[in-house]
C-alpha atoms as a printed R data frame, in Angstrom:
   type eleno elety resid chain resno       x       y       z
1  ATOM     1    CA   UNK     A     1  -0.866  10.033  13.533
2  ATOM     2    CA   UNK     A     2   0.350  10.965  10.368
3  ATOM     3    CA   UNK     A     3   0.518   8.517   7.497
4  ATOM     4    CA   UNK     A     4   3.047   8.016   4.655
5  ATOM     5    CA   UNK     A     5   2.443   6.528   1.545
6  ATOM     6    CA   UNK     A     6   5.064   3.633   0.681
7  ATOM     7    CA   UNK     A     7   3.505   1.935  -2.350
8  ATOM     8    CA   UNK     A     8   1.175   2.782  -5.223
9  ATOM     9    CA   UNK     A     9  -1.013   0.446  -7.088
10 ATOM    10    CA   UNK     A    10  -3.054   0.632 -10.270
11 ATOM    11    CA   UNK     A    11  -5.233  -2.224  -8.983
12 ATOM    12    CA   UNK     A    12  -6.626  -2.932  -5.686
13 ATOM    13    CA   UNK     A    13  -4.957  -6.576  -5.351
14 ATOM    14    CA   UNK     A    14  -1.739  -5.137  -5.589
15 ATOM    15    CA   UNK     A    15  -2.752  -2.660  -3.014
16 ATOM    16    CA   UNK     A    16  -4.502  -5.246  -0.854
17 ATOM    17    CA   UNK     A    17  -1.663  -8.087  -1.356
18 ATOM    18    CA   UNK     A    18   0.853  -5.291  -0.199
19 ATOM    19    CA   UNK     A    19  -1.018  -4.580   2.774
20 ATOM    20    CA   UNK     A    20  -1.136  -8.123   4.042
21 ATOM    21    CA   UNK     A    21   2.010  -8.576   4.118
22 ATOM    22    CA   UNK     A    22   2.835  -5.199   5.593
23 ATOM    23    CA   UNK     A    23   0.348  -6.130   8.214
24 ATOM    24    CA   UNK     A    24   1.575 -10.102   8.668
25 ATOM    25    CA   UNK     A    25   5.076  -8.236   9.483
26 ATOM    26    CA   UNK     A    26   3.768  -6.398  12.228
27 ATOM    27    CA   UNK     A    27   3.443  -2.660   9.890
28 ATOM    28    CA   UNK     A    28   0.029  -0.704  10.527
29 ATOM    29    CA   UNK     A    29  -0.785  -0.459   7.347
30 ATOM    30    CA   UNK     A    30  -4.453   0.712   5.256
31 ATOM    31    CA   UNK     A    31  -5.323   0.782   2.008
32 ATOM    32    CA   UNK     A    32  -6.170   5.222   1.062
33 ATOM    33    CA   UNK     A    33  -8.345   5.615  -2.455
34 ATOM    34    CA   UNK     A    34  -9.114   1.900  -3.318
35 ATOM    35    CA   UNK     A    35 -13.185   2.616  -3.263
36 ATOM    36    CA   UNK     A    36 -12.695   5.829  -5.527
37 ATOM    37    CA   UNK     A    37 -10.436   3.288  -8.122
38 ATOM    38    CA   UNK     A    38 -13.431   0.902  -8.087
39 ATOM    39    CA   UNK     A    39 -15.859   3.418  -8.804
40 ATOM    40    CA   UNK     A    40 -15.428   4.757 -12.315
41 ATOM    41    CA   UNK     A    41 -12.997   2.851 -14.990
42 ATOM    42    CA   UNK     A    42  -9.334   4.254 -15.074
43 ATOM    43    CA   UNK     A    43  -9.802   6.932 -11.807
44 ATOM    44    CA   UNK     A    44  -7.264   5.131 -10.402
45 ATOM    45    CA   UNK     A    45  -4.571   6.280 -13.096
46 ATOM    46    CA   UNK     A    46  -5.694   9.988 -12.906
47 ATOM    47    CA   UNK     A    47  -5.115   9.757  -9.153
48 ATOM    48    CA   UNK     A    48  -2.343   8.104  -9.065
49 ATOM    49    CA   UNK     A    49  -3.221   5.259  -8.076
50 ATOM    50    CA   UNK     A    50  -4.414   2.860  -5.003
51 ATOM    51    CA   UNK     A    51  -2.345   4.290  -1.824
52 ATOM    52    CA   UNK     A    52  -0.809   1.574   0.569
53 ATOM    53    CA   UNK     A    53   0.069   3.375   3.966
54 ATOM    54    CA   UNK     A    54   1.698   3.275   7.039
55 ATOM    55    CA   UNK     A    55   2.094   5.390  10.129
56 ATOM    56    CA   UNK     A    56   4.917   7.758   9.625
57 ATOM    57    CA   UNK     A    57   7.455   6.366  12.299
58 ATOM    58    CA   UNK     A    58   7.002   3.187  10.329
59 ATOM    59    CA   UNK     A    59   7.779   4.010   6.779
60 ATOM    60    CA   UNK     A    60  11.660   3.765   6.637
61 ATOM    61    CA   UNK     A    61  10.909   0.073   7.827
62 ATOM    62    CA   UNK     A    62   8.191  -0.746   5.742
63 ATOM    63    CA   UNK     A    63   9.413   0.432   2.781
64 ATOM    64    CA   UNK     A    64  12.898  -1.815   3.581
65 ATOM    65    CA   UNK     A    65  10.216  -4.200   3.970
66 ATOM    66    CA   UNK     A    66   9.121  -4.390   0.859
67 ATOM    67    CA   UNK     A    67  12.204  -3.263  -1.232
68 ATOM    68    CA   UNK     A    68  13.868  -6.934   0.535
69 ATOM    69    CA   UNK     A    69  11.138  -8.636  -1.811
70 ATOM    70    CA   UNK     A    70   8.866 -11.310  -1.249
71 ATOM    71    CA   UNK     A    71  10.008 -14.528   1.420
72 ATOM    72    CA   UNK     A    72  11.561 -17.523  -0.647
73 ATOM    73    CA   UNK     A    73  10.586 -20.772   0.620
């Protein structure tokens, strides 16, 4: 299964936020490069940041997903 990366984060709640509700839509979605962020101050930047993925049949979806913006109540 190959995975596609649909959003990039600078911070792992943004990253982890993202994948809950990729996940609470029914999306099979991880979190790639979150531990490396947390290790030393600012890796995330110079990688590019936290990696929120999804299986590759999945990403046109979840990326409409997410560009439809958050559920109003």
């Amino acid at each position: 299964m190959n995975l596609v990366t649909i959003f990039k984060a600078f911070n792992p709640i943004d990253a982890e936020m993202t994948r809950g509700r990729l996940e609470a839509a029914g999306f099979d979605a991880v979190v790639m490069g979150e531990l490396a962020a947390l290790s030393i101050e600012g890796y995330s930047l110079a990688t590019g940041g936290i990696r929120v993925q999804v299986p590759e049949d999945q990403a046109t979806e979840a990326r409409e997903f997410l560009d439809a913006g958050p559920i109003a109540e």
